[in-house]
Structure formats: structure tokens, C-alpha cells
C-alpha positions as CSV (number, residue, x, y, z in Angstrom):
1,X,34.6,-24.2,-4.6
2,X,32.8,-24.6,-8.0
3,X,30.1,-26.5,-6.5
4,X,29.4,-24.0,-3.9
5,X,29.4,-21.4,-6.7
6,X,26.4,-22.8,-8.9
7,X,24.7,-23.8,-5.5
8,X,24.7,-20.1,-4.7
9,X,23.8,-19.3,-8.3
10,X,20.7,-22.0,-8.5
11,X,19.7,-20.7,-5.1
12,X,19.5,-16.7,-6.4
13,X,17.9,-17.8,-9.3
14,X,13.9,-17.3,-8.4
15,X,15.1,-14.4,-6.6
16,X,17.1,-12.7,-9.8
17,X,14.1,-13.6,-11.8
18,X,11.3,-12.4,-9.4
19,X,13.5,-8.9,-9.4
20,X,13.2,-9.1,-13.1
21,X,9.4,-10.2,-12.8
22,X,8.2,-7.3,-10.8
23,X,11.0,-4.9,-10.5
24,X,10.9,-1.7,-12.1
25,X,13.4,-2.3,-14.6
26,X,11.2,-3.6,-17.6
27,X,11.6,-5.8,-20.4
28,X,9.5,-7.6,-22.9
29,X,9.7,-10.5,-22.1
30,X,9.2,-9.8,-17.9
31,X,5.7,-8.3,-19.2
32,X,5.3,-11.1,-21.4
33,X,5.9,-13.9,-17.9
34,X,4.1,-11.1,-15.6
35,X,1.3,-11.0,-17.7
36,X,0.6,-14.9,-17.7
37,X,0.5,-15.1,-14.2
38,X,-1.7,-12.2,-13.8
39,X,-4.0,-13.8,-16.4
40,X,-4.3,-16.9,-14.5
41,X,-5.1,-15.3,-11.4
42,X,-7.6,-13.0,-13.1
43,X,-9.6,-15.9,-14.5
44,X,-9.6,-17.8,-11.2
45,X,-11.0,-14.4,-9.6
46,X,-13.1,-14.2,-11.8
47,X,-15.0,-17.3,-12.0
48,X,-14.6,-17.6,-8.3
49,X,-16.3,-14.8,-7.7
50,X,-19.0,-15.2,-10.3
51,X,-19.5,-18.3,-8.2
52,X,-19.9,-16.1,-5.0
53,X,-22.2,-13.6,-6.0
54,X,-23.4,-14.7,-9.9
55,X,-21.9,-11.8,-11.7
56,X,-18.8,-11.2,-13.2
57,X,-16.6,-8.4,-11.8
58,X,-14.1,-8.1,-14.6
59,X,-16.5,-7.7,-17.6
60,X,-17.5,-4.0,-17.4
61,X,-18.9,-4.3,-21.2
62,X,-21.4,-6.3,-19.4
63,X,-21.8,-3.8,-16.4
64,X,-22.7,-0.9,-18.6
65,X,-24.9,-3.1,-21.0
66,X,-26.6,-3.9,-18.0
67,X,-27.2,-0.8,-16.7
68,X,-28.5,0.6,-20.1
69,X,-31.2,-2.3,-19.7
70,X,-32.3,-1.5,-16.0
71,X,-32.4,2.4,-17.6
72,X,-34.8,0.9,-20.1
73,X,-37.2,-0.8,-17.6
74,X,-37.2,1.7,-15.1
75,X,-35.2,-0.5,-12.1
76,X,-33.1,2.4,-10.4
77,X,-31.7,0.1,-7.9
78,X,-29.9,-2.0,-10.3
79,X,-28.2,1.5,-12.3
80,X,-27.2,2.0,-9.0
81,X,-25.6,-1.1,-8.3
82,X,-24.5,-1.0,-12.2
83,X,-22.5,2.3,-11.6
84,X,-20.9,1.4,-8.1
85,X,-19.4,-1.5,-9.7
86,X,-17.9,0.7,-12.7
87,X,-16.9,2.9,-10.2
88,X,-14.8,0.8,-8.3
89,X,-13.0,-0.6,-11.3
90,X,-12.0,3.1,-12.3
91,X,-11.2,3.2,-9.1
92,X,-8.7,0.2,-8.5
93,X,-7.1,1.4,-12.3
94,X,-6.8,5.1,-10.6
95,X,-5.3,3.8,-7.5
96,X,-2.6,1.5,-9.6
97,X,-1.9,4.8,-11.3
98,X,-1.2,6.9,-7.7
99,X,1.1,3.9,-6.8
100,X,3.1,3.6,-9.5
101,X,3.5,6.9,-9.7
102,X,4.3,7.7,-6.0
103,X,6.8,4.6,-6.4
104,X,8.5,6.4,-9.5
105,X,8.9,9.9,-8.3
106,X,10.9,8.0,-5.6
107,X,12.7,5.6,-7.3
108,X,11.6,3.2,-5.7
109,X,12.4,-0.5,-7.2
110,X,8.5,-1.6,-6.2
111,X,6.7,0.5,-8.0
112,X,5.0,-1.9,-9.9
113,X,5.1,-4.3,-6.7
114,X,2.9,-2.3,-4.5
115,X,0.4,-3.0,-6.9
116,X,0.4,-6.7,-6.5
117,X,0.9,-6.5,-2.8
118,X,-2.5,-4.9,-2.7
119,X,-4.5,-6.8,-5.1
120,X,-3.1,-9.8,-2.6
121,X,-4.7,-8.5,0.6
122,X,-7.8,-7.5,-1.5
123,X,-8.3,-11.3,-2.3
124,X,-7.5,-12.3,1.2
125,X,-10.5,-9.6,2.3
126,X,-12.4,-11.7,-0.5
127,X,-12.4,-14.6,1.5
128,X,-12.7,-12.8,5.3
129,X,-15.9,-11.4,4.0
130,X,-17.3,-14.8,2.5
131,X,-16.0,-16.4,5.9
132,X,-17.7,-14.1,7.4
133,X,-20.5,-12.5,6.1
134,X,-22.0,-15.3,3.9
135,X,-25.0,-15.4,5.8
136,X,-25.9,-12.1,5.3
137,X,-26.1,-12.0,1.5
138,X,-27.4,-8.1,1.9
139,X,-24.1,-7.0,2.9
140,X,-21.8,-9.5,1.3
141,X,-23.4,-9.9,-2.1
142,X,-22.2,-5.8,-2.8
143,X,-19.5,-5.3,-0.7
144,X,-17.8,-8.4,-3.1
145,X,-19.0,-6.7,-5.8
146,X,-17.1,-3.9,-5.6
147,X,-13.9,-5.2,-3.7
148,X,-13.5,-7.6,-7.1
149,X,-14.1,-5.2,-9.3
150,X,-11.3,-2.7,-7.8
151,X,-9.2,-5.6,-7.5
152,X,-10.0,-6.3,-11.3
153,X,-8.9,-2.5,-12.1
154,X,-6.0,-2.5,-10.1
155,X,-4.8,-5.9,-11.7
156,X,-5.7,-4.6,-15.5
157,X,-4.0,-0.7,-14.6
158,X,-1.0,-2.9,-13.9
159,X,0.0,-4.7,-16.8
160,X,-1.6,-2.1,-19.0
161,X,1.0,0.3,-17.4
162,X,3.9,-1.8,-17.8
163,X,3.0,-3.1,-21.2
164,X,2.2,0.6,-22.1
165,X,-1.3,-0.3,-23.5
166,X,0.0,-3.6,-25.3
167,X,-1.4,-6.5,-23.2
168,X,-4.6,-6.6,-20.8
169,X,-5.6,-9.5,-18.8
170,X,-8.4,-9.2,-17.0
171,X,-10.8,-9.7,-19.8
172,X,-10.4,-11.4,-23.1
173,X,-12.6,-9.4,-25.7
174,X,-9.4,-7.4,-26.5
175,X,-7.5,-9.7,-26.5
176,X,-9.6,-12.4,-29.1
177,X,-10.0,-9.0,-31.2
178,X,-6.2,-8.7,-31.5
179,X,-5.7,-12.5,-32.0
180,X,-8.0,-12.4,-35.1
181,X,-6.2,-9.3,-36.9
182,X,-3.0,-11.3,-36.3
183,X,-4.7,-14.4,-37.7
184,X,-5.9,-12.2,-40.9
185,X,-2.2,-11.2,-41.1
186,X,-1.1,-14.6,-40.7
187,X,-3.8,-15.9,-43.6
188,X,-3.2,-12.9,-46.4
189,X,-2.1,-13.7,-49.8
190,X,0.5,-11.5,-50.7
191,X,0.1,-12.4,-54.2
192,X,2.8,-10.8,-55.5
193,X,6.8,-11.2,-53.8
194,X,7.5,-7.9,-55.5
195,X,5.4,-5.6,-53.1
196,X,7.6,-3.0,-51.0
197,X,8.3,-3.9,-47.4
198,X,5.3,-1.3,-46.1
199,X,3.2,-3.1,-48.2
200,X,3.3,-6.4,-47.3
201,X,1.4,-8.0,-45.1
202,X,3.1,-10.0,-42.2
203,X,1.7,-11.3,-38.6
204,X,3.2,-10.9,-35.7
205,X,3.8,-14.7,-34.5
206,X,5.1,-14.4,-31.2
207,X,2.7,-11.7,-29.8
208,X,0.0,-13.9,-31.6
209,X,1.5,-16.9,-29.2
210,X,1.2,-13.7,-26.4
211,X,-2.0,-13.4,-27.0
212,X,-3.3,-17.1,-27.2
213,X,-1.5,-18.3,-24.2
214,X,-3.1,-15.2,-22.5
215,X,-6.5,-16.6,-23.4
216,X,-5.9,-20.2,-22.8
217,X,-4.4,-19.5,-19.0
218,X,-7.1,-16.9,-18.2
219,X,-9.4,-19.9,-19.2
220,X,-7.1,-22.9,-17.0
221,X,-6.9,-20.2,-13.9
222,X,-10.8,-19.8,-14.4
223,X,-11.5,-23.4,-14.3
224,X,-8.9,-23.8,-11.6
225,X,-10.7,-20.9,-9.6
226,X,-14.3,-22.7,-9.9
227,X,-13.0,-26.1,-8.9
228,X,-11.3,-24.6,-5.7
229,X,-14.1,-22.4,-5.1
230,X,-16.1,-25.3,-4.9
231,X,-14.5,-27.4,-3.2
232,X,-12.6,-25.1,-0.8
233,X,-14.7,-22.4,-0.6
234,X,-13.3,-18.7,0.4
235,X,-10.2,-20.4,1.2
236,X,-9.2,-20.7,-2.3
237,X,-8.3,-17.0,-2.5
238,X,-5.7,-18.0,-0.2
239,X,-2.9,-19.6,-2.9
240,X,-4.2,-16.8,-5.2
241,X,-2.7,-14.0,-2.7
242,X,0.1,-15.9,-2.1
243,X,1.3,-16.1,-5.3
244,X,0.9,-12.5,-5.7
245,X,2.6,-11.9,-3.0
246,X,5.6,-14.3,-4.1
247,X,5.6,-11.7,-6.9
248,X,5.7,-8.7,-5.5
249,X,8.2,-9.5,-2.6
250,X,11.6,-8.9,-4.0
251,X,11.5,-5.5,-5.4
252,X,9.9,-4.7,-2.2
253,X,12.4,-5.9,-0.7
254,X,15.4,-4.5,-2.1
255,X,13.4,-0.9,-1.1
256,X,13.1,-1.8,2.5
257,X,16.7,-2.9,2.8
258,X,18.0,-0.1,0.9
259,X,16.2,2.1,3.4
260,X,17.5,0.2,6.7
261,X,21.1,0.7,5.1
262,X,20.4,4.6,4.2
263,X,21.4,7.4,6.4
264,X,18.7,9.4,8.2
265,X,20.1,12.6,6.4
266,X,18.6,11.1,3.2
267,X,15.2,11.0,4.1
């Protein structure tokens, strides 16, 4: 009887945690696990893509900086391309937005699922269009422009959401910023032990072990991401989904059973 009992318990395990993972009931340290997957699969998008189409589709710093230099020497085309991109990273963040909104107003336990679920059949496009389209760079080269970047928006919207502006993982300029004001903390002299609480300087050492580990798995899924890419091909995007969808599946779930089980006066 006691054996059975764990055995159940081991077995519910990944499920209890994936609940915990993706569900809509929040905690720090679900954003904390949720955001190091995310930032694994963001680098490997990343440099897969780069690899695709020689750009990167998560650094919009670089986008606009680009499109400031084709303003400068006159290429209209490239502004063009410049601003679509941009777009269609506003674009994924505003659609993460309308999800998790739509999700909350009906208390719904995926709200922050359906986000994932997406991003999953985005990547999985990723690789029908390289399958399929590689040969006529034209059509792909833009088209996977602007599916990563709205997949790159959708993914950052996410975990900015449920981090409520705290964590981002999509890109790392933010994040190396906030690592160095946590290493100045860490490094000031506070000469004096007298100094009132307000005044004295302290760092933050777990979100500074946040905040490195973001970095250093954003840089392991990136190299992970190239390797596959070349070696693979478009099929690496296939793991990459599926681990998004292993994320998102519980909470959605729990909403599709609860709505089997509810009455049809409750709709």
C-alpha cells in the first residue's frame, strides 16, 4: 500500500511541477525555472536562425540601429525590411498580451500556456518554411524574418508578464546591465558598520545567480541551436517545440477537462 502510494506520487510529480511551471498560479521561483527554459530555447532560436537567414531576430537594438544607417545612405528597401521586423516583434509582445488577457478574464488556468503553445507551432512553421522554401531565398529569407521575430516577442511578452518586468530572456543586454549593478553592490565598501539599514549597500545574490544562469543558458541553448542547425538542419526546431509544448500542456489541460466535465448551462 505504501509502495503504490509514492509510485503514484513519483509518477504526478512532472505533472504537479509542470502545473506549477506554466499554470496561472505564480511564484518566484516557477518564473525563476520558466524563465531558464525559455532562455535556452531563445538562444537556440536565435543562433539557429541567424544561421538561416544571417540576422538576428531577437536583437531589436540592432534592428533600429540598422535602420538608422540604411536612413543615412539612402537604401529604402532595407528601412523597410528594418521596420517589418520591429513590427512583428511588437506584434508577437501584443498578441502575448491579448492571450493572457483573454485567458484571465476567463479564468482560465493556461493563460500563460497559450503562449507557449503558440510560440511551439511558430518554430515548427520555422522549419516547414526552411523545408520548404529554402530554395527560394526571396520568399524564405523575409518571411523567417518576421515569423522569428514575432516568435521572439511573443516569448519575451511572456516572462516579462509573469515576472512583471523583472526578468527578460530573449536578449542579454538587460540582463549583463543588471548583473553589473548587482556586482557593484556586491563589491561596495560600506566603510562604516554604523550606517542605517537604507543606507547600506547590499547585492542581491540570488537574483544575481538569476541573472548569470540566464546568460550562461541563453549562451549553451545558442551553441546547442547552431550545432543542431548544422547538423540537422530545420529539423532542429523540432525538440525546441516539443519542449514548449511539454510546458504548456498541463495547465491546458486542466482547462479542457474542466470544460468536458462543466455543464452546458455554464457556457
Amino acid at each position: 500500500m505504501f509502495q503504490s502510494r509514492v509510485a503514484m506520487m513519483v509518477a504526478t510529480m512532472p505533472v504537479f511541477y509542470l502545473r506549477k511551471l506554466t499554470g496561472k498560479h505564480r511564484s518566484q521561483e516557477s518564473n525563476r525555472h520558466l524563465a531558464l527554459f525559455l532562455a535556452a530555447i531563445a538562444g537556440a532560436t536565435n543562433a539557429g536562425g541567424y544561421l538561416a537567414v544571417r540576422q538576428y531576430t531577437s536583437h531589436m537594438s540592432g534592428i533600429v540601429s540598422a535602420m538608422a544607417d540604411n536612413s543615412a545612405v539612402g537604401d529604402v528597401g532595407l528601412v523597410l525590411a528594418g521596420l517589418s521586423a520591429l513590427a512583428s516583434f511588437v506584434a508577437g509582445a501584443a498578441t502575448t498580451a491579448v492571450l493572457v488577457n483573454w485567458g484571465r478574464r476567463r479564468k482560465l488556468h493556461s493563460e500563460y500556456a497559450m503562449p507557449l503553445m503558440v510560440e511551439a507551432g511558430l518554430l515548427l512553421a520555422f522549419g516547414l518554411l526552411g523545408g520548404n522554401l529554402e530554395g527560394r531565398r526571396w520568399l524564405f529569407d523575409p518571411a523567417t524574418v518576421l515569423l522569428l521575430c514575432f516568435t521572439m516577442g511573443l516569448q519575451n511578452a511572456i516572462i516579462t508578464k509573469i515576472s512583471r518586468a523583472e526578468i527578460r530572456t530573449t536578449h542579454v543586454t538587460g540582463v549583463v546591465t543588471d548583473i553589473g549593478i548587482e556586482l557593484g553592490k556586491l563589491f561596495y565598501w560600506n566603510r562604516s558598520k554604523h550606517y542605517p539599514d537604507a543606507l547600506t549597500v547590499r547585492a542581491d545574490r540570488r537574483r544575481l545567480g538569476l541573472l548569470s544562469s540566464l546568460v550562461g543558458l541563453f549562451f549553451v541553448g545558442g551553441v546547442a541551436g547552431a550545432l543542431g542547425f548544422k547538423h540537422l538542419g530545420f529539423a532542429t526546431t523540432v525538440p525546441l517545440a516539443g519542449i514548449l509544448v511539454v510546458l504548456a500542456m498541463v495547465p491546458i489541460w486542466d482547462d479542457l477537462r474542466g470544460r468536458s466535465k462543466a455543464t452546458p448551462d455554464s457556457f
